[in-house]
N, C-alpha and C positions, 0 to 999 in steps of 0.2 A: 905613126898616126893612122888612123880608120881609113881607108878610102872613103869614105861617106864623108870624110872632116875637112877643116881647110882652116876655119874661122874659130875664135878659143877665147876661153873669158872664163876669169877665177876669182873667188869671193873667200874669204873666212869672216865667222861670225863668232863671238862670244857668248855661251850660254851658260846659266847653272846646270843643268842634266843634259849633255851632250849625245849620252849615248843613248838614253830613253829617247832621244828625237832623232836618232839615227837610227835606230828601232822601227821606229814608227812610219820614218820617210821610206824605209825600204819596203816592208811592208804594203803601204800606201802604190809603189811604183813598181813593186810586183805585179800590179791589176793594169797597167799600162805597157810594161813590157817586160825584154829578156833581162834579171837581174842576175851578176854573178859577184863571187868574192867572199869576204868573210864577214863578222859582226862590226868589223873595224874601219872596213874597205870595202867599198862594192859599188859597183859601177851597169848604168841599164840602158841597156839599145833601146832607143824610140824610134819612130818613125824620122823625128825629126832629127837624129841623129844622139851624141852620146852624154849622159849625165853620171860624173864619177863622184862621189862623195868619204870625207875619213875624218877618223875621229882625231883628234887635238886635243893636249892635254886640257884646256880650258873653251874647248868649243869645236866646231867644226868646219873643215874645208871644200869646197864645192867646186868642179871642173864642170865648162861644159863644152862642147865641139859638136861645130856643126857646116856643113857643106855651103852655107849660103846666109848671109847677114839675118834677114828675115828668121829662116829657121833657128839662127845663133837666139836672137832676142827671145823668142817664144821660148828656149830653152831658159833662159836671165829666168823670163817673167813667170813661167812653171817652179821654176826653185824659188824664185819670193813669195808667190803664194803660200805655197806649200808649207815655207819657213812660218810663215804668220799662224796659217793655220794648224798646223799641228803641234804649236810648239803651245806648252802649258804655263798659263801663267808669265810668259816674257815677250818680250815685242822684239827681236834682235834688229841691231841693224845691219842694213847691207849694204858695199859697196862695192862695186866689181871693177878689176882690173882686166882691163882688154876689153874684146867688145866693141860696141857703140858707144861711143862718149855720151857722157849726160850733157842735155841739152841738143843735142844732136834733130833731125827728124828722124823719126819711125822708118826704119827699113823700111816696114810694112805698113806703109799710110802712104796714100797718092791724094790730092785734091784734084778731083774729075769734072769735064765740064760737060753738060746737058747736049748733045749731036743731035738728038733728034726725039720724038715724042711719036707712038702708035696706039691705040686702040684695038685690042685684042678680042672682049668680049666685054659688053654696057660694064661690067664692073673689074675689067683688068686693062691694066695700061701699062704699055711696052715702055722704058726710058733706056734711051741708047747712050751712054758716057762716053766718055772719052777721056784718055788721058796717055800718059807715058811712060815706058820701063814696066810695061804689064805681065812680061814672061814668068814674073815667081806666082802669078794668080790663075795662071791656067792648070797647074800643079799642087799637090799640098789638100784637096780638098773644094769642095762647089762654094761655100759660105763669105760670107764679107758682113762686113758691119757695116753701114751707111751712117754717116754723120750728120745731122742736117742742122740746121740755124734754128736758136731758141724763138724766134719769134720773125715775122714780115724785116724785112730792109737791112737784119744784123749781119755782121758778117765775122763770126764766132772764131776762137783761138782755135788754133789747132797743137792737139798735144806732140809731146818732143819724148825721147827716153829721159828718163830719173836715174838718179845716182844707183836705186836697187835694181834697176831692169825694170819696172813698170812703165807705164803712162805717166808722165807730168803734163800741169797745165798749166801754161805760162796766165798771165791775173789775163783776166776780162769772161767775157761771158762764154761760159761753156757751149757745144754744143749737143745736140741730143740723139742717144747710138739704135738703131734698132738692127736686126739680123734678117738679109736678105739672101736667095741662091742669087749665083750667078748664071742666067740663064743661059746664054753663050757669049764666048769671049773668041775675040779676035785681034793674038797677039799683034801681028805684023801691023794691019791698021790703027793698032790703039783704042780698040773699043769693044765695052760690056753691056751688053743686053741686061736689065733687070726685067721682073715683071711684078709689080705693084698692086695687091685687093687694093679698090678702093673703096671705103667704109668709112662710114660718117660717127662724129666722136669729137668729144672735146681737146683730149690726147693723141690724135693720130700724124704725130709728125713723117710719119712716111705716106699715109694714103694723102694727105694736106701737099707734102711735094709733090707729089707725081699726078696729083689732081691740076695744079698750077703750073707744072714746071715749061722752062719755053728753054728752046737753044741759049747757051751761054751760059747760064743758073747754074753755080757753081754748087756743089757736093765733096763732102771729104770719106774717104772710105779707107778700110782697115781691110787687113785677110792676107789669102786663104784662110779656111779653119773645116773640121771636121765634114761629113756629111759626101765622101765623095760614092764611086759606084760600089757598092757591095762584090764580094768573089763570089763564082758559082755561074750556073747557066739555068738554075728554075728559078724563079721569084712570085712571091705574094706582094704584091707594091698597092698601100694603101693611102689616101690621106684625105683632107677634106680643102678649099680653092688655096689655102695657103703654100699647098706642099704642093700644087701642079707645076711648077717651075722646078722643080726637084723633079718629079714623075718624068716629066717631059723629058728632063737633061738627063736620064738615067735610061730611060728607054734610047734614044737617041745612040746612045754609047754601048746598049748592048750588040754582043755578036751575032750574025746572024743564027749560031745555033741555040742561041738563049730563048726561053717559054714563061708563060705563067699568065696571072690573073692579075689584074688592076681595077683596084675598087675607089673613086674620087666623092665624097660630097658635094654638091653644088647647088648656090641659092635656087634656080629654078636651069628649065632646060636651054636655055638660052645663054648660059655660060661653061656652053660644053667646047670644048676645043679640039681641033686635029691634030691627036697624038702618032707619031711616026715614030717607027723602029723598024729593027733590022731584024728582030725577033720575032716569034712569033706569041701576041697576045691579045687575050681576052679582057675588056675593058668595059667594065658597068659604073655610070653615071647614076648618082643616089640623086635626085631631085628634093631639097626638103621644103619645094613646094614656097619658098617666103618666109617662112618659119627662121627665127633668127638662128645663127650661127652659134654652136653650142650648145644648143636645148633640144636634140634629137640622138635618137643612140643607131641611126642609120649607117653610120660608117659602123660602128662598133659589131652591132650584128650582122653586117656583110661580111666582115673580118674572121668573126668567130664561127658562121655559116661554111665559110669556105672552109677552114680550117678542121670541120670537124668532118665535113662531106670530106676533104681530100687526104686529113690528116698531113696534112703539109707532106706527101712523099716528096721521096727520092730525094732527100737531102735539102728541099725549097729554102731561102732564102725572105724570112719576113718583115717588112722593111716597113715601116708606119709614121707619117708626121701629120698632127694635128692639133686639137685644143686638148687641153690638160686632164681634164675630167677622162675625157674619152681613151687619153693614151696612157693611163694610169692604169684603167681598166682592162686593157690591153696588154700593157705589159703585166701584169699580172699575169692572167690567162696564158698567156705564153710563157712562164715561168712554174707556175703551180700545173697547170692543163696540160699542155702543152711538152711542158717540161722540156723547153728547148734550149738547146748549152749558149752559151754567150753569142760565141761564134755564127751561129744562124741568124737571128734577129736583132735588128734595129729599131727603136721606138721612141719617137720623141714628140715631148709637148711642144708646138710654135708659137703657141696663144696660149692665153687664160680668160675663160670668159670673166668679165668683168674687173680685170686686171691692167694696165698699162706698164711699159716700161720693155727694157731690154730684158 
């Protein structure tokens, strides 16, 4: 077994075209990681450890190993999707032996309780969690999902593992996910720093917690996941107030011989913040003046301004989180313009104007 392995969990599934979706899946997990083996057999190192798949004469068999429960599950819950989604025409079912029991709780789910409440800047606010067993979330990645209660006084299920490796939820009233950075975490005490826009909306169950929330006010949260510090020592760090909890934690962690430029949106100047690094960087605050969020291309042509004056030398690192419109346009540019390989640049929507939802 892999040094990286420990934890192990095998499923076979029954399908009409087995190998057309063994085809597919490898294919598909080429773009994620090291795949090796044959048409029949083949098996791919992820980050979060190893996914083996083979054909069977009536379907296919699925291993996966991994160092740590959490990472075990996200491997379950990677191969059910994946099973749903590429598989044409059939719905297989899945059930895994080994593993977390169904029914079980989430490796990767803590219910956290409210420590303390800060004021950062008139429109961002610090919530300090608390909770226990936090060591798998200092690792893996900056991201969590925050769970929050569908309405005032409920106090919402919390989901368990499913028989396929997904989410189950036992009956009653859901709660509702949105995707937060972890701004800093501090295993040994048991507590996560969020930092919270708050914006007014009909749908904003995160800015509505964190606008309310007092010591005690219970929270259920998911993660790690994606989003951790890019490789390299030049960077292009771009975003608009959603991503400065990202910026922040990402400067923070670089080394002292890391450089570059930082370009932030923000509603007016008064939500500027003191960003600290060990590096050294340039950092311009876009003011868009009150103008709502989403309807200006101020981050976009700071982006594509620097970009063309520096031509991204020496191997830069271009990293961008914002609303959708804007990071569409972006990534683009950085693919067609740009013409920069995978490896260099990161681009992500956080938002969608006019949009709710995880």
């Amino acid at each position: 077994m892999n040094a990286m392995t420990g934890f192990k969990a095998e499923t076979r599934v029954t399908l009409a075209d087995p190998r057309g979706l063994l085809a597919r899946l490898r294919e598909h997990m080429g773009e994620h990681g090291v795949v090796t083996g044959n048409e029949g057999c083949w098996r791919v190192m992820l980050e979060l450890g190893i996914a083996e798949a083979r054909l069977e004469p009536d379907g296919l068999a699925f291993t996966v190993e991994a160092g740590d429960a959490t990472s075990l599950s996200f491997l379950q819950w990677s191969v059910a999707e994946h099973l749903q989604e590429l598989s044409v025409g059939e719905c297989p079912a899945i059930h895994w032996l080994g593993g977390i029991e169904a029914g079980s709780p989430l490796p990767y789910f803590r219910e956290m309780v409210v420590h303390a409440t800060r004021q950062i800047s008139p429109k961002m606010r610090r919530i300090t969690l608390r909770g226990e067993d936090l060591a798998r979330f200092a690792v893996g990645g900056h991201h969590i999902r925050l769970l929050f209660s569908p309405r005032p006084g409920v106090i919402p299920v919390w989901p368990v593992m499913g028989s396929d490796g997904r989410q189950a939820w036992p009956e009653g009233e859901r709660p509702l996910l949105r995707v937060y950075t972890i701004r800093r975490i501090d295993v040994e005490a048991g507590l996560i720093d969020v930092d919270f826009v708050l914006h007014e909306g009909d749908d904003v169950p995160g800015a509505g917690f964190a606008a309310s929330a007092r010591p005690g006010d219970i929270v259920g949260m998911m993660g790690p996941g994606g989003g951790g510090l890019p490789a390299g020592d030049r960077f292009l760090l771009a975003g608009d107030e959603t991503a400065i909890p990202a910026i922040s934690r990402m400067l923070e962690e670089m080394s002292e011989g890391a450089s570059g430029t930082v370009y932030i949106e923000i509603a007016n100047d008064r939500e500027r913040q003191q960003l600290v690094s060990r590096g050294n960087f340039l950092i311009h605050w876009l003011s868009r003046n009150e103008r709502p969020a989403g309807t200006t291309n101020l981050l976009e042509s700071g982006v594509r301004g620097e970009c063309i004056l520096t031509g991204l030398r020496d191997g830069a690192f271009l990293w961008v989180g914002c609303e959708h419109k804007a990071a569409s346009a972006l990534r683009k540019f950085a693919k067609t313009t740009l013409k920069l390989p995978r490896e260099r640049h990161q681009i992500t929507a956080y938002w969608r104007r006019g949009k709710t939802g995880d």
